[in-house]
Each structure stands twice: as structure tokens, then as C-alpha cells.
C-alpha positions in Angstrom: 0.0 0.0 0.0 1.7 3.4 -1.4 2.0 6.8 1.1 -0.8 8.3 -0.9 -3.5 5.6 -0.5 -2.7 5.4 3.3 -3.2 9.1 3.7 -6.4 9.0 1.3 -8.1 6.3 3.9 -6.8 8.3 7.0 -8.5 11.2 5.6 -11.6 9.2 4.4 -11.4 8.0 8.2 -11.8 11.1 9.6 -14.2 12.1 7.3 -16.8 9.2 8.5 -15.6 9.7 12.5 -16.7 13.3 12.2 -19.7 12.2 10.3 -20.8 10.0 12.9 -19.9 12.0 16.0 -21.8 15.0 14.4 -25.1 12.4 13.6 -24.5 11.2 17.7 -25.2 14.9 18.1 -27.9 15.9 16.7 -29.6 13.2 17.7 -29.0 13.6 21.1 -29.7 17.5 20.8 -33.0 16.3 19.2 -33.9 14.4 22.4 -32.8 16.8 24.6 -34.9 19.2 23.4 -37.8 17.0 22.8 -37.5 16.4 27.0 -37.6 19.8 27.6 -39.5 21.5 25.3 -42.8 18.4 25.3 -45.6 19.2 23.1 -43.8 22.7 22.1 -41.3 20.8 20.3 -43.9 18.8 18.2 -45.8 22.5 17.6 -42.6 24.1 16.3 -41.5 21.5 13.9 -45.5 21.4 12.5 -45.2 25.3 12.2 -41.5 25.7 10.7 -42.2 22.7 8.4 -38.5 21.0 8.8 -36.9 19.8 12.0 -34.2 21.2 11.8 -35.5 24.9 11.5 -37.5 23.8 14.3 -34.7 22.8 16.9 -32.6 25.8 15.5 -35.3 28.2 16.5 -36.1 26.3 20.0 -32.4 27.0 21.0 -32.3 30.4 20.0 -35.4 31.2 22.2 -32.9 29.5 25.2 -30.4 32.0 24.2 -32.8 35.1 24.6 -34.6 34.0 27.3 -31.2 33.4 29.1 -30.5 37.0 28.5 -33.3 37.9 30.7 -33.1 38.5 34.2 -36.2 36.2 35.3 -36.9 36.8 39.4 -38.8 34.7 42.0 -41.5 35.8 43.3 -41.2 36.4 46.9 -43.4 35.1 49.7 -45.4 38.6 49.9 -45.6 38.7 46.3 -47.5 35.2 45.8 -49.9 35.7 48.2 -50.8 38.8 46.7 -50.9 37.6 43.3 -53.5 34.4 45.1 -55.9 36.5 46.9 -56.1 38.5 43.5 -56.9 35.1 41.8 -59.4 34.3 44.0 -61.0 37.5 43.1 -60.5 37.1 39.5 -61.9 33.5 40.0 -65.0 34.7 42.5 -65.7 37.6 39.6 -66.7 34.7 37.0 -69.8 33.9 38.6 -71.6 37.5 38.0 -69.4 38.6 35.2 -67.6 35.9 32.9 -66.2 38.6 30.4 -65.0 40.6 32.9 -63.3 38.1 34.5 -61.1 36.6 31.9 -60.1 40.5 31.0 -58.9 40.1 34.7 -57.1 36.8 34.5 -55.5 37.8 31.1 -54.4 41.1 32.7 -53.1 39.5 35.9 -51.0 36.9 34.2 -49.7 39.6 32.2 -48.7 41.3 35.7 -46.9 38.4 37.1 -45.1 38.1 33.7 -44.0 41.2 34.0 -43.2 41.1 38.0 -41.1 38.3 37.4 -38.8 39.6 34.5 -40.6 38.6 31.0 -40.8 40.9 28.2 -44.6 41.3 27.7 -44.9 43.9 24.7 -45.6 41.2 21.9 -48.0 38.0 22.7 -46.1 35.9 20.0 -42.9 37.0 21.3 -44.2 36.2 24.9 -45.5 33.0 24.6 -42.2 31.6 22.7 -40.4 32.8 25.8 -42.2 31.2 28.1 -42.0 27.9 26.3 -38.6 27.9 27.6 -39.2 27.1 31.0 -43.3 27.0 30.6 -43.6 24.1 28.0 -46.4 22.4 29.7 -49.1 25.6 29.7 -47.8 27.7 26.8 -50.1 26.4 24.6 -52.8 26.9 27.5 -51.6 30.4 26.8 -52.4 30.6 23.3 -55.7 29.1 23.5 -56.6 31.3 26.0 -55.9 34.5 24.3 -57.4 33.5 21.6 -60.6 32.7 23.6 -60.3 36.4 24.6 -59.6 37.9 21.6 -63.2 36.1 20.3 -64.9 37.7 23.2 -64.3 41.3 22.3 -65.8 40.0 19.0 -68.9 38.7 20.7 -68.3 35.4 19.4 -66.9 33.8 22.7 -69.7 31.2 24.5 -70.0 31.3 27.8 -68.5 27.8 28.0 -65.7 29.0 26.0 -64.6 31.6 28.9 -65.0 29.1 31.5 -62.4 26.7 29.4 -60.0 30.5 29.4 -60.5 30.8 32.9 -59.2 27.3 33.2 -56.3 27.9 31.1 -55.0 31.2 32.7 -55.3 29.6 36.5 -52.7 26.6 35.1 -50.5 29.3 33.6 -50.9 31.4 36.8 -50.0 28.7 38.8 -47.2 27.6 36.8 -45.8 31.1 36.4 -46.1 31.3 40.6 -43.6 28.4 40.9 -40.2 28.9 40.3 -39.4 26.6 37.5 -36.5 28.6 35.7 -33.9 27.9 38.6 -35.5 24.1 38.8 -32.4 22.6 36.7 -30.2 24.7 38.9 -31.7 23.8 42.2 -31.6 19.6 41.0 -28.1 20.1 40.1 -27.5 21.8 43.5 -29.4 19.1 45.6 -27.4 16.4 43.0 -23.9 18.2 44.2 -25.1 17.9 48.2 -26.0 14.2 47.7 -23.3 13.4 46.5 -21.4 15.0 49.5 -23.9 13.3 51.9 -22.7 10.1 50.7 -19.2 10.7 50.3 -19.3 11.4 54.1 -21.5 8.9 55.1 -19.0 6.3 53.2 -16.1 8.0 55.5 -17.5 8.1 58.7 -18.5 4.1 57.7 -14.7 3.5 56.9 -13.7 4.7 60.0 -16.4 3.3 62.3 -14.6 -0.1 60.6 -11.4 0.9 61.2 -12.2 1.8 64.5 -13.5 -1.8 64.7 -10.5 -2.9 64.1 -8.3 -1.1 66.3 -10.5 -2.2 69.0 -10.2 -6.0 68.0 -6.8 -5.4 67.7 -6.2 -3.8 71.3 -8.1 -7.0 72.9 -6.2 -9.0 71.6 -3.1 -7.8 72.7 -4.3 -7.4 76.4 -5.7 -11.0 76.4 -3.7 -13.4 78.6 -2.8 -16.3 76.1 -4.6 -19.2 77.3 -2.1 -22.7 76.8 -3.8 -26.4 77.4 -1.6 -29.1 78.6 -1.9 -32.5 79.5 -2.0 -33.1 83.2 -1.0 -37.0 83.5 -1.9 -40.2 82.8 -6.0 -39.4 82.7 -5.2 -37.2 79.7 -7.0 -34.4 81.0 -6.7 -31.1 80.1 -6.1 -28.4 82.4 -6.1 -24.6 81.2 -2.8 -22.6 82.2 -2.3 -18.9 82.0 1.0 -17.4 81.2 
């Protein structure tokens, strides 16, 4: 085999490796997104028309959305935001039109309280499939419930399905689910140092063990049987 062919197949080598390693890839950033984007995923591919376009534009929504600085609600803040709920919720009876105005307008407050760009809906409800996946859609269907309204073509049904969608967004949106990877991570790192010094203080409990075997032993008197005559009994004799 001449110089040339052995560099042609070390190329051609290469060329397949890479090939490989980037089809491992994708595939791998296909599932990953698939686990964290659910449903949304399945949405975006219908809507762009090609899965790649699809899991190109789900990672560039990561990369805004990580621009952003997205709070927690504090303890005050939540139960603010739940006794204006309850209103919201207790408003539906008298007033179903009124009331999803209300729950569309106080979602839009919490978005807002907790960091998210709310000037475009379209805009808003790809951010929040970042971190939202489950309800986004919830989103969408709601708005659109109340877009129909202020067109008089909403039922009264259809309002009482939008209230039911803006409560799971509320209640998703209350919860702190952007810092949720974090957190696991966090907890992942501290198990791991729980059992790291649970396994320590085991190896030395044993070495301990042994220590203490060990010192017994050495204080024992030794313990010698002889024969004591003709009878061939045994008598015990310490040293």
C-alpha cells in the first residue's frame, strides 16, 4: 500500500468519524430538546415545516430567554398575586367577560413582575416555552378565547375553558421553574457529599473496629492447654 492511499483512507477515516460523532449529536440535541420542550417541540416543527429549522429556532429562544433577568416571586408577592386570583376566580360567577379580561391582565402582571418581556403576545408565549412548556399552549388558546370575546363570538363555555387555562398558567408562572435545573443540580452536588461522608464516617467506624479488635487482643492473657497425667485431662494454664 503506497504513502498516498494510506493518507487518502486516513482522511476518508476522519471524514466518517466526524460524520458519525456530528449524527451522535444531533440526535442527542434532538432528544434533549424534545425532553424539555414536550408538546412545544412537536408544535414548532408542524409550524416551521422542517426539524431542523424547528430545533434551531427552540435553541435560539434559550439563548434570549437566558438574557433575561427572570426573578422569583417572593413570599409577599405570591400571596398577593392568590388573593387577586381568588378575586379574579370569584368575579366569573356574575361577570364571565370581565373576569377573563382580569385573568388575562393579571398573568400579564406576574409576567412582568417576574422579568418577562410582555410587549408582543407571540414573542411572549415563545419565551415562556422555555421554561413553561407544559401551559404555553394553554396560553395561546386562551388568548385567543379572549380575543373572540371582544368579538362577541366567545360562548359562555368558551370563557370558563380561558379561565381554566390562565389559573394553570398562573399557577405555573407562581412556581419557580427557571432555577429548577439549577436547584436539581444543587441538591445532585449535596448528595453526593452526603454520601461521600456517610461512606467515610462508615470506613472509619470499621477501622475503629479494628483497632479495637486489635487492642483485645493484645491485652488477652494467652490461654495454653496441657496435659495433666496419665488421665489425659486437660487443664487450662495462664502465662
Amino acid at each position: 500500500m503506497t504513502q498516498s492511499t494510506m493518507i487518502a483512507l486516513a482522511v476518508v477515516a476522519v471524514v466518517v468519524l466526524a460524520a458519525v460523532g456530528w449524527l451522535v449529536w444531533q440526535r442527542k440535541r434532538s432528544e434533549a430538546l424534545r425532553e424539555q420542550y414536550g408538546p412545544e417541540y412537536d408544535r414548532t416543527v408542524r409550524q416551521m415545516g422542517d426539524q431542523r429549522r424547528a430545533e434551531s429556532e427552540l435553541v435560539k429562544r434559550q439563548e434570549r430567554v437566558e438574557q433575561f433577568d427572570i426573578r422569583p416571586l417572593s413570599v409577599s408577592q405570591r400571596d398577593d398575586y392568590m388573593a387577586r386570583w381568588r378575586t379574579v376566580q370569584a368575579k366569573f360567577v356574575d361577570d364571565p367577560k370581565g373576569a377573563v379580561t382580569d385573568a388575562d391582565g393579571l398573568v400579564t402582571d406576574v409576567l412582568k413582575a417576574r422579568g418577562y418581556p410582555v410587549a408582543d403576545f407571540d414573542q411572549r408565549a415563545a419565551d415562556l416555552s422555555v421554561h413553561h412548556p407544559r401551559v404555553v399552549d394553554n396560553y395561546r388558546a386562551a388568548r385567543d378565547i379572549a380575543q373572540r370575546h371582544r368579538r362577541g363570538e366567545a360562548t359562555t363555555e368558551d370563557l370558563r375553558q380561558a379561565m381554566v387555562y390562565y389559573r394553570a398558567l398562573f399557577q405555573d408562572l407562581l412556581e419557580d421553574r427557571e432555577r429548577a435545573g439549577e436547584r436539581a443540580a444543587q441538591n445532585g452536588e449535596r448528595e453526593v457529599e452526603r454520601t461521600a461522608v456517610r461512606a467515610d464516617e462508615r470506613a472509619r467506624a470499621h477501622d475503629d473496629g479494628h483497632v479495637r479488635e486489635s487492642d483485645d487482643e493484645a491485652t488477652q492473657i494467652p490461654i495454653q492447654r496441657v496435659n495433666s497425667g496419665a488421665n489425659g485431662a486437660d487443664r487450662e494454664v495462664r502465662r
